[in-house]
N, C-alpha and C positions, 0 to 999 in steps of 0.2 A: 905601738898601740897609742894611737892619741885621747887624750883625754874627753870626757864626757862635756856637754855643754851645760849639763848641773855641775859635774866637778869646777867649773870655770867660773861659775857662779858664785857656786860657796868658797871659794877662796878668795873671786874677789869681794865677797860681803864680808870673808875674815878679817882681810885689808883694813877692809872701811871700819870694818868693830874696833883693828887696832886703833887705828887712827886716832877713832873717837876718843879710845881708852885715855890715849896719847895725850891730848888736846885737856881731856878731863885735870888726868895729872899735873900738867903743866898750870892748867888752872889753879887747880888749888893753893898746888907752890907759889903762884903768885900771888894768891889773897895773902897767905901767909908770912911771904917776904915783904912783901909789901907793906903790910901793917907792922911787921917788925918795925924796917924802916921808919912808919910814923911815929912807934913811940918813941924811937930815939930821938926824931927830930923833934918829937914832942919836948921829950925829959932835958934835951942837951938848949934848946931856944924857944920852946915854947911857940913855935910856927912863926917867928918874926920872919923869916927865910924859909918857907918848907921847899925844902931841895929835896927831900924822896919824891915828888911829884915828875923830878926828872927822872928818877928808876922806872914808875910807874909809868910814866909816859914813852920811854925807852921798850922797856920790856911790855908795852900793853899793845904797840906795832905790832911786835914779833907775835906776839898772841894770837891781836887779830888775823894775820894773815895763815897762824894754823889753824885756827879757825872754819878761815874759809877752806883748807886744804880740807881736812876733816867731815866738814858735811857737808862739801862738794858746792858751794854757793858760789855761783857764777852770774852777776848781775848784768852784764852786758852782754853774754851769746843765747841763754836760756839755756830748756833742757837740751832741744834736738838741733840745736844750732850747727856744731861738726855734722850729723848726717844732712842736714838742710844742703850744708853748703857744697859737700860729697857730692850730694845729686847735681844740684847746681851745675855744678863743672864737669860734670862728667855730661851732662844734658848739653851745655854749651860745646863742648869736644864732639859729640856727633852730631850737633848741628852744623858743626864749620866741616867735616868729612861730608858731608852731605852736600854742599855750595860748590858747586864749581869753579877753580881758581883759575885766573889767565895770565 
């Protein structure tokens, strides 16, 4: 029995709920850590040196790119970009069966 095309659906928007969840958590743990981090750097030199800016910039990469995994942000192909190109090639393939080779 194969699955329905709603079941395929909702699971994949479970996915993406995870994700989100995912992304949220990780969020916050990094407001969190992070400011930790300042106040030590605060309490221990008073910012003459703030080195948590390299945690924060370290772990702020990592963030952004689940980020982008999470609500799905793809600034270079758009939304239908994969089927675009699908057709694309698949249009181009019966155009060359179509040409007579010699």
């Amino acid at each position: 029995m194969e699955p329905s095309n709603n079941d395929n659906k909702y699971y994949k928007a479970k996915k993406q709920v995870r994700e989100i969840k995912k992304f949220y958590t990780t969020l916050m743990m990094y407001l969190i850590f992070i400011s930790g981090l300042a106040m030590l750097n605060y309490y221990t030199n008073e910012f003459r040196y703030p080195w948590f800016l390299w945690a924060a910039f370290g772990w702020g990469i990592g963030l952004f790119f689940q980020g982008v995994k999470a609500f799905q942000w793809n600034p270079f192909y758009g939304k239908d970009w994969e089927e675009r190109k699908i057709k694309e090639f698949m249009d181009k393939d019966s155009d060359d069966e179509n040409t007579i080779k010699f």
